[in-house]
C-alpha positions as CSV (number, residue, x, y, z in Angstrom):
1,X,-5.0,-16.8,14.2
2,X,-4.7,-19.1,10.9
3,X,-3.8,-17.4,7.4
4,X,-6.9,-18.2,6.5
5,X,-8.6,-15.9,9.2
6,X,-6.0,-13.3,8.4
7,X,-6.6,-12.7,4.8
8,X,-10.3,-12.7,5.7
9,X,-9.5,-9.8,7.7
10,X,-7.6,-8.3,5.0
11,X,-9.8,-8.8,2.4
12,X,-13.0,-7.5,4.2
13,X,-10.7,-4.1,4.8
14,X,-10.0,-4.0,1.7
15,X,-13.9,-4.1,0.5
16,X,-14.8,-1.5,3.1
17,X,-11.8,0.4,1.8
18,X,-12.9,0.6,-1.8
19,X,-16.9,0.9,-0.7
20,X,-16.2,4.0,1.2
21,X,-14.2,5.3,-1.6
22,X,-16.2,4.6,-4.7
23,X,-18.5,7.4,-4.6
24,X,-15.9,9.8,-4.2
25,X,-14.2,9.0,-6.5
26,X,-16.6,8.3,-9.1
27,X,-18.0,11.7,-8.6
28,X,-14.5,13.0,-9.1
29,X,-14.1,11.3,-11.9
30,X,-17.6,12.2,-13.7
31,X,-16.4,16.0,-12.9
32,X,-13.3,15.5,-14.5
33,X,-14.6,14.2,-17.4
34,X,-17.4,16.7,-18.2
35,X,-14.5,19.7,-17.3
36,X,-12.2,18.0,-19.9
37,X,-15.2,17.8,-22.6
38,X,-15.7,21.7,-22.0
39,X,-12.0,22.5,-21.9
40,X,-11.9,20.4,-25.5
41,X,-14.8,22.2,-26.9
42,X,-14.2,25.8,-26.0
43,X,-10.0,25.1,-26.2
44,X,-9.2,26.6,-22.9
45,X,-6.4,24.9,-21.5
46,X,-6.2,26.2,-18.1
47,X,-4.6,23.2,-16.0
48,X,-5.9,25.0,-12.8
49,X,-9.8,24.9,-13.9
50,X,-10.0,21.4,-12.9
51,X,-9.1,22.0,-10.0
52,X,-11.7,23.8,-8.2
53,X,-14.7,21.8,-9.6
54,X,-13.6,18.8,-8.6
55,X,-12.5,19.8,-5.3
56,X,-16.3,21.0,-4.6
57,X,-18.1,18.1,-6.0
58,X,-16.3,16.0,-3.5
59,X,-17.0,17.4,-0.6
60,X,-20.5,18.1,-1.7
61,X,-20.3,14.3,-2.1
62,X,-18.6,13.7,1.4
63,X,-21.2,16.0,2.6
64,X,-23.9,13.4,1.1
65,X,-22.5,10.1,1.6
66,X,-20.7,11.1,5.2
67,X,-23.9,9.4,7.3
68,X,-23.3,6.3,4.8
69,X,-19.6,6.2,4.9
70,X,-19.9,6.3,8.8
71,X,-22.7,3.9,9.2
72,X,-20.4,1.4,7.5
73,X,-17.3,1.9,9.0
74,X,-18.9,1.6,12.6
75,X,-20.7,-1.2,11.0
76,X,-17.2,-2.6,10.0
77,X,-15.3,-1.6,13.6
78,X,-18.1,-3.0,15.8
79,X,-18.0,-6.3,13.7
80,X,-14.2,-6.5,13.9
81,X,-14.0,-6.0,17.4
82,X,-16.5,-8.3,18.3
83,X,-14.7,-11.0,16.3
84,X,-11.3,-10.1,18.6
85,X,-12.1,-12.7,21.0
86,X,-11.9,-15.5,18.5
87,X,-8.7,-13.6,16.4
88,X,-6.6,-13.8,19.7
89,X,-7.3,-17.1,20.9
């Protein structure tokens, strides 16, 4: 295997790495946001109510992206393994 074929590897784990993770955490992030524009309008400052919204907006989004998130990492794994046999020669 030449460096060049092994940061290709890395790299491409990297990209499927932050794909799979984006919506997730974009959702997160939008439900954080909106709780901390309530908690600053209404002045509650309860550090456990952003919590519990968050934690159900991602898995409603794991729920949603789950078929898409697994079609591309079997996508990824079958593409990887196929490439073994030129990686190990």
């Amino acid at each position: 295997m030449t460096p060049v074929e092994a940061i290709t590897l890395g790299e491409k784990a990297i990209i499927i790495t932050l794909l799979l993770s984006a919506p997730l955490l974009l959702i997160g992030m939008a439900v954080g946001l909106l709780i901390a524009i309530f908690q600053a309008t209404t002045q509650i400052q309860e550090m456990t109510l952003t919590f519990v919204p968050k934690i159900f907006a991602v898995m409603l989004a794991m729920l949603f992206f789950s078929s898409w998130m697994l079609i591309k990492l079997t996508d990824y794994t079958r593409e990887l393994i196929m490439s073994l046999p030129d990686i190990i020669r």
